[in-house]
C-alpha positions as CSV (number, residue, x, y, z in Angstrom):
1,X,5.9,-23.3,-33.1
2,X,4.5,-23.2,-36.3
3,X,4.2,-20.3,-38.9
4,X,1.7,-17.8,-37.6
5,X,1.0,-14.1,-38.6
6,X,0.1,-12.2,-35.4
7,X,-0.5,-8.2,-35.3
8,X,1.8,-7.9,-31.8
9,X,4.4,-9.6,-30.5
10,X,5.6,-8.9,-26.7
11,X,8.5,-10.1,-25.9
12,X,9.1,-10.9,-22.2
13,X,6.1,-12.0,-19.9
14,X,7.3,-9.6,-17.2
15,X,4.8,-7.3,-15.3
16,X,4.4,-5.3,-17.8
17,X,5.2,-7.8,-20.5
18,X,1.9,-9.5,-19.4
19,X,-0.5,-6.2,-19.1
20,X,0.7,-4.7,-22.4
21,X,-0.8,-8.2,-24.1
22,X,-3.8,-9.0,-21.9
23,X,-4.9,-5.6,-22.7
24,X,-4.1,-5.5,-26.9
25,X,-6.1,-8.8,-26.4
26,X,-8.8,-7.1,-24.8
27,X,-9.0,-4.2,-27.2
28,X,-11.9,-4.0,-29.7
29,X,-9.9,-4.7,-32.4
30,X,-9.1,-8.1,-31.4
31,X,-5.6,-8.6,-32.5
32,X,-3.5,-11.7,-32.9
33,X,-0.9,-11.6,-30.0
34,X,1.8,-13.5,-29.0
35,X,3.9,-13.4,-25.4
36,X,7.2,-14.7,-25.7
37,X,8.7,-15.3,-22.0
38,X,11.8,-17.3,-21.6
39,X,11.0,-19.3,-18.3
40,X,12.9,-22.4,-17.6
41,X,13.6,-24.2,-14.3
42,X,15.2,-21.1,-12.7
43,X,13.2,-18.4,-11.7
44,X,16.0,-15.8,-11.2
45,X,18.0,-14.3,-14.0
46,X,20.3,-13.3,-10.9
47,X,22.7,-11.0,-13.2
48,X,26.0,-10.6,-11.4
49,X,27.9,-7.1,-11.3
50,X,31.0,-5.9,-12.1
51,X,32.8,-5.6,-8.5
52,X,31.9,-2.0,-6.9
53,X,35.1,0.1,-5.6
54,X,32.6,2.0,-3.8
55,X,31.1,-1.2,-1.8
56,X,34.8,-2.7,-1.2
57,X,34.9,-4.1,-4.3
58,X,32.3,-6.5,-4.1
59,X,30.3,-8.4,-6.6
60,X,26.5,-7.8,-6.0
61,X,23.6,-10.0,-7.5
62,X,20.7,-8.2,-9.4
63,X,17.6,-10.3,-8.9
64,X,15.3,-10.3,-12.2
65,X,12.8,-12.3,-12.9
66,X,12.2,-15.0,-15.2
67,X,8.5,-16.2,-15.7
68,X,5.0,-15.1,-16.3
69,X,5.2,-12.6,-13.8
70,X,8.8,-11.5,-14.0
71,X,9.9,-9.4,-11.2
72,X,6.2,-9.5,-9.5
73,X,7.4,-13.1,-8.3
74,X,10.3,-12.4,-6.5
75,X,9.4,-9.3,-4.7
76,X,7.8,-8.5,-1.6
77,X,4.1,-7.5,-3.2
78,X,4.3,-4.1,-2.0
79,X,2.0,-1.7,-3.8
80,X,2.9,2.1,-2.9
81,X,2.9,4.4,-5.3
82,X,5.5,7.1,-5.7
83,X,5.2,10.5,-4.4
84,X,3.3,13.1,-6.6
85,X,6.3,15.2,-6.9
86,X,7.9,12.2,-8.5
87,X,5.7,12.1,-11.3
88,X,6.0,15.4,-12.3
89,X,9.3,15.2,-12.3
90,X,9.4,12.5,-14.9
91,X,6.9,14.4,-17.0
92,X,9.0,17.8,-16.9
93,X,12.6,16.1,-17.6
94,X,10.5,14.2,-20.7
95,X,8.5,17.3,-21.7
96,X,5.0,15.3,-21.4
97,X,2.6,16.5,-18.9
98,X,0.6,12.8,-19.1
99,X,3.7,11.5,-17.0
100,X,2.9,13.9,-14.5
101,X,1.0,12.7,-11.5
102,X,-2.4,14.3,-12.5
103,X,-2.0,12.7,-16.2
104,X,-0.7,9.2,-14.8
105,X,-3.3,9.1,-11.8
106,X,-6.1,7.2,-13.8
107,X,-4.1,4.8,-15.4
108,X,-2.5,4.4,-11.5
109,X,-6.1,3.4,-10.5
110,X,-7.0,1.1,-13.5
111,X,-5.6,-1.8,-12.2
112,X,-6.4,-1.8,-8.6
113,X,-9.2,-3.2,-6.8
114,X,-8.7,-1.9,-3.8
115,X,-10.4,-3.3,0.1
116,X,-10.6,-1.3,3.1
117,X,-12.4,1.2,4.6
118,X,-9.8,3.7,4.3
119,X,-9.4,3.8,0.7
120,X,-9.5,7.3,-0.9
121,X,-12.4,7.1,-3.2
122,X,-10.8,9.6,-5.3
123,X,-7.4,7.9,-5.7
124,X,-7.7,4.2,-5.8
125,X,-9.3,2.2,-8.3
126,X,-11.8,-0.5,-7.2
127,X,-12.9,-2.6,-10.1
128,X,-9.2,-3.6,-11.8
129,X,-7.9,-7.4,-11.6
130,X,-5.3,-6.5,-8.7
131,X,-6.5,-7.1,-5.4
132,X,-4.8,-4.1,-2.6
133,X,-5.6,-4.0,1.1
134,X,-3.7,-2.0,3.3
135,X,-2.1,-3.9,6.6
136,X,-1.2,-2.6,9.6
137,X,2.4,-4.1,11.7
138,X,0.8,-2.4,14.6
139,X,-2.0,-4.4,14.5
140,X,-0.4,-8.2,14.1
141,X,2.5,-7.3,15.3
142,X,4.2,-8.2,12.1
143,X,6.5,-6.8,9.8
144,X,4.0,-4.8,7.3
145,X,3.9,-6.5,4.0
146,X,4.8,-3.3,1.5
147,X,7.8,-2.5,3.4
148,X,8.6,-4.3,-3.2
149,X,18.4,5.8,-22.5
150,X,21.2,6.2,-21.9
151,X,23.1,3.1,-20.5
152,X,25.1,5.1,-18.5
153,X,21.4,6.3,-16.8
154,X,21.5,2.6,-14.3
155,X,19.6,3.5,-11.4
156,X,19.6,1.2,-8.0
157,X,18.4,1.9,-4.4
158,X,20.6,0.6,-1.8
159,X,20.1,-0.7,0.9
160,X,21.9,-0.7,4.8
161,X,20.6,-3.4,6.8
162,X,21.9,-3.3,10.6
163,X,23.1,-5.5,11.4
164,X,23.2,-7.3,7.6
165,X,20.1,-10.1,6.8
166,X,22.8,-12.8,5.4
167,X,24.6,-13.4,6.5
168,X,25.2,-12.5,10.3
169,X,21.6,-12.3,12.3
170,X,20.8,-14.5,14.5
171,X,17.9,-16.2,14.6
172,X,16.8,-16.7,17.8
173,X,13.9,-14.5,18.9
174,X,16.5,-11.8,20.3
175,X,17.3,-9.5,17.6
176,X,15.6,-6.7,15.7
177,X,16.7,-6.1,12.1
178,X,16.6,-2.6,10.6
179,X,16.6,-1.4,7.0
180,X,17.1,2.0,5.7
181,X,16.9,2.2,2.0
182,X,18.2,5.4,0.0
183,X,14.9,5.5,-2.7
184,X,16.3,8.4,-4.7
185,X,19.6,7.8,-5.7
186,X,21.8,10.3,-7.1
187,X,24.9,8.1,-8.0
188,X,24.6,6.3,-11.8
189,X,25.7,3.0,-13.3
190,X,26.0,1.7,-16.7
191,X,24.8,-1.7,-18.6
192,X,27.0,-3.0,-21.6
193,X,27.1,-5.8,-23.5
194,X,29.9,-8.6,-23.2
195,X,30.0,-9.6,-26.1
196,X,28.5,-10.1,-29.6
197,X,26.4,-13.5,-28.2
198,X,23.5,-12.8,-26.6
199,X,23.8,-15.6,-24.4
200,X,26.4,-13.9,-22.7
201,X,24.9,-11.5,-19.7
202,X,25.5,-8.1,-19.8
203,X,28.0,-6.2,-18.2
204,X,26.7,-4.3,-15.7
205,X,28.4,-1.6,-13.8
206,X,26.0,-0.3,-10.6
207,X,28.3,2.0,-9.4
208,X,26.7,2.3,-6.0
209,X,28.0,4.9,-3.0
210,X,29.4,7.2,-5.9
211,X,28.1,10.8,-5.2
212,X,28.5,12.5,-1.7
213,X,24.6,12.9,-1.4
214,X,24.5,9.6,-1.7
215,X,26.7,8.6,1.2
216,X,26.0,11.9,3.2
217,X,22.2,10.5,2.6
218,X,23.2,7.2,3.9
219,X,25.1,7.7,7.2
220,X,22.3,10.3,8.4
221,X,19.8,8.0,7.6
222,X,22.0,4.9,9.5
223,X,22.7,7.4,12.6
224,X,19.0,8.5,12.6
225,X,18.4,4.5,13.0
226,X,21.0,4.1,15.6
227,X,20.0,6.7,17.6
228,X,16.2,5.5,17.5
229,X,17.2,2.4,18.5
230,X,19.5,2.7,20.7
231,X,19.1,6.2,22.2
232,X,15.4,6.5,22.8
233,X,13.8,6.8,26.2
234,X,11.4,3.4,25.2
235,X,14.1,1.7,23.0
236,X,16.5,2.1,25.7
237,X,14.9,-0.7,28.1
238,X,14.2,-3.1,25.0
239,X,17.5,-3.0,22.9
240,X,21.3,-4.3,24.5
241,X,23.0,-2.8,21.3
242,X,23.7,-3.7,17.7
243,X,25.2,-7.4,17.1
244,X,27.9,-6.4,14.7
245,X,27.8,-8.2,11.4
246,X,29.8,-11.3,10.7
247,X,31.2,-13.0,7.3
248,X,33.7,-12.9,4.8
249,X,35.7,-9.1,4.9
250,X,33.4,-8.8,8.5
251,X,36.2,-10.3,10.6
252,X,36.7,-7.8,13.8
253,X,34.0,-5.8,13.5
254,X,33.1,-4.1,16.5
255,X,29.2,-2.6,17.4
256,X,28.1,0.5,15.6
257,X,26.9,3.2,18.7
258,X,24.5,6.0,18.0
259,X,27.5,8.8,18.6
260,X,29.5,6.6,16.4
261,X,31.7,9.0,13.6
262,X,30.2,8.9,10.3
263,X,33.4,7.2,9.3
264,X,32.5,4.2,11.3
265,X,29.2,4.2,9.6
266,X,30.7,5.3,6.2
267,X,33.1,2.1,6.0
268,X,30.2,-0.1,7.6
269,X,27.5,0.7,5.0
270,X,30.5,0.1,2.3
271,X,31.1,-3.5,3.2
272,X,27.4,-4.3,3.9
273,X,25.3,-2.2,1.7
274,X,23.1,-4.0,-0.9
275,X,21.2,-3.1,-3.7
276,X,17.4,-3.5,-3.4
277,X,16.6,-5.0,-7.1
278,X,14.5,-1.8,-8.3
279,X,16.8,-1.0,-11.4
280,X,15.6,0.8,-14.3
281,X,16.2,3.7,-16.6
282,X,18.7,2.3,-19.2
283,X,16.5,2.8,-22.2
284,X,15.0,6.5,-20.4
285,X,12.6,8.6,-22.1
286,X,13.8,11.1,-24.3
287,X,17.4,9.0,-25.0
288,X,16.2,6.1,-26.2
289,X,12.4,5.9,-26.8
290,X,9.7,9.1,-27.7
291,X,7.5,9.5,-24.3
292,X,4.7,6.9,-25.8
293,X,7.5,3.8,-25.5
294,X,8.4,4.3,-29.5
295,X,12.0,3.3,-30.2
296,X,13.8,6.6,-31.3
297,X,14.4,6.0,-35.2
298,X,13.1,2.2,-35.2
299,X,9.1,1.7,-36.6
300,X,6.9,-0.9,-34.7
301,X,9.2,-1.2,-31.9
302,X,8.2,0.1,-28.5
303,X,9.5,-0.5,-24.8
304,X,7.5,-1.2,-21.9
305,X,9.4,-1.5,-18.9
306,X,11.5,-0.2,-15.5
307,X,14.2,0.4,-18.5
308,X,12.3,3.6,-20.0
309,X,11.6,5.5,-16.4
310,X,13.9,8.4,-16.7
311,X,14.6,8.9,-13.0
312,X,14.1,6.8,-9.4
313,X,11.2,7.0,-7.7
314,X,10.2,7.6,-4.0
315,X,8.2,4.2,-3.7
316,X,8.1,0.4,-4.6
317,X,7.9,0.7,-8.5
318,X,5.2,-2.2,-8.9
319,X,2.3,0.2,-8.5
320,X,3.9,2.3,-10.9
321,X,5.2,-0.2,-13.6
322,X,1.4,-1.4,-14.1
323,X,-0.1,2.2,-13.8
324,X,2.7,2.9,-17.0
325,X,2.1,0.2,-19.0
326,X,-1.7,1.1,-18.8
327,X,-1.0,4.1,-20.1
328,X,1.3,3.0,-22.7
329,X,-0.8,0.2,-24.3
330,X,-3.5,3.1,-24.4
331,X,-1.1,4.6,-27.1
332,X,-0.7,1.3,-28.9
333,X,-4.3,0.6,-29.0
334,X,-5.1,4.3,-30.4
335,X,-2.6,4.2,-32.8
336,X,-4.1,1.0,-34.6
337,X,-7.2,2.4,-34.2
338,X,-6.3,5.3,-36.1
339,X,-4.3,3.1,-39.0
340,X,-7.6,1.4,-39.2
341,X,-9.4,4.4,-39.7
342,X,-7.0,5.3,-42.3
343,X,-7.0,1.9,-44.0
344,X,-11.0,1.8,-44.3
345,X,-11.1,5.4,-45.8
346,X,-8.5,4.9,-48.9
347,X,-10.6,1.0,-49.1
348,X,-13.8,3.1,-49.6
349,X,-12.4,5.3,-51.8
């Protein structure tokens, strides 16, 4: 590449990697911009962890991303926002009331173009490049397609499937699988580096299952399953019982009932939980960036990302990832136009 002088450069072509640049490009000021995106023939980062005592020691894979696109090209597309409560949340533990949800809501909408009659005119967006309809599993009969600072501050949801999607269900038009995701984790990892080349991936320590709540959380959320499916007037006729998973560290294990004792469930969702590849919050607001992206004590660096969300939210974070880095290429864009204010007053003068 030759020698260029640009006004921005975004590095990583992620979700919000791509907004953050399409939008400076937009802007009236017309910048020079350049999106850096690693690519290559695998699509996957596919970071490994550090083995988890609290999932029997086992090594989980941490999906990521890697092309125009980033995580958006992996996941399942689902676009549901977090709940309202969420929001303001984020804005109270940052001490910014445009996190909150009435502040964020706008920037929410921006990027939606939203079809179906029962869009809420007053919360969805309809002129933005994303295209959002709303689809029914009741109505095909399929499974319903949006079903997507401080490094110590690693969030994760995690995930119980029953009985486990790989390995261990059959395939054979027989079997119902059930997922019950815990969205608002309480336990806290940590990412690190390995070493001093950054070739080398980090080290990252999820530390899944580690609170009570969380594994209270868990086993009444894998009982409630059980007992819907398997102690329900309708399910009753439909569903035999649960195939017990199978695999490495699986050997003997027997069918989980819906009176089953939580330590059956307990040492079940420890050898067969997995995480659900919404990380984020190791460069949270407040810790490690001011609450318009800026790199505490760093000038003309800002962060864009899952990293800077200082808590986990009650939905798929793609809705919200775009409605944030609207918001926060809004404070880019003012700033320059404000040092271009500036610079045309002292030229005048």
């Amino acid at each position: 590449m030759p020698n260029v002088a640009v006004d921005y450069i975004v590095v990583g072509g992620g979700l919000t990697g791509c907004l953050v640049a399409s939008r400076l490009s937009q802007s009236d000021q017309k910048p020079e911009v350049v999106l850096l995106e690693a690519g290559g023939g695998e699509f996957n980062y596919a970071y490994q962890s550090e083995p988890v005592t609290n999932t029997a020691n086992r090594v989980h894979t941490l999906n990521a991303g890697k092309a125009l696109g980033g995580g958006s090209i992996l996941n399942y597309g689902g676009w549901l926002r977090a709940d309202a409560a969420d929001y303001d949340e984020w804005a109270e533990i940052v001490g910014d009331k445009r996190w909150s949800y009435a502040g964020i809501k706008s920037w929410l909408q921006k990027p939606e173009l939203f079809r179906g009659s029962e869009a809420h005119a007053e919360e969805h967006g309809f002129d933005g490049p994303m295209h959002i309809t709303s689809v029914s599993a009741s109505e095909s009969g399929e499974r319903n397609p949006y079903a997507l600072g401080h490094r110590r501050n690693l969030y994760e949801v995690l995930t119980v499937y029953v009985p486990p999607g790989i390995p261990g269900i059959p395939i054979d038009g027989t079997h119902i699988a059930t997922s019950t995701m815990l969205l608002l984790p309480t336990s806290r990892g940590r990412v690190s580096i390995r070493s001093s080349s950054p070739a080398n991936p980090p080290r990252i320590q999820p530390d899944y299952f580690a609170t009570q709540l969380d594994r209270d959380t868990l086993i009444h959320a894998a009982r409630q399953t059980l007992k819907l499916m398997l102690g329900t007037g309708p399910m009753k006729g439909i569903v035999e019982g649960e195939t017990p998973p199978s695999g490495e560290g699986l050997e003997g294990s027997t069918p989980l009932t819906a009176d089953a004792a939580d330590e059956q469930i307990e040492e079940r969702i420890r050898r067969i939980g997995t995480q659900h590849h919404h990380s984020g919050g190791t460069a949270a607001t407040g810790k490690v960036v001011d609450t318009e992206g800026r790199v505490l004590g760093v000038k003309g660096l800002r962060v864009a990302d899952a990293s800077i969300i200082p808590l986990p939210l009650g939905g798929h974070p793609q809705a919200t990832l775009y409605g944030m880095a609207e918001q926060l290429v809004s404070f880019i864009i003012k700033d320059a136009w404000r040092g271009s204010c500036l610079w045309n007053q002292d030229t005048a003068l």
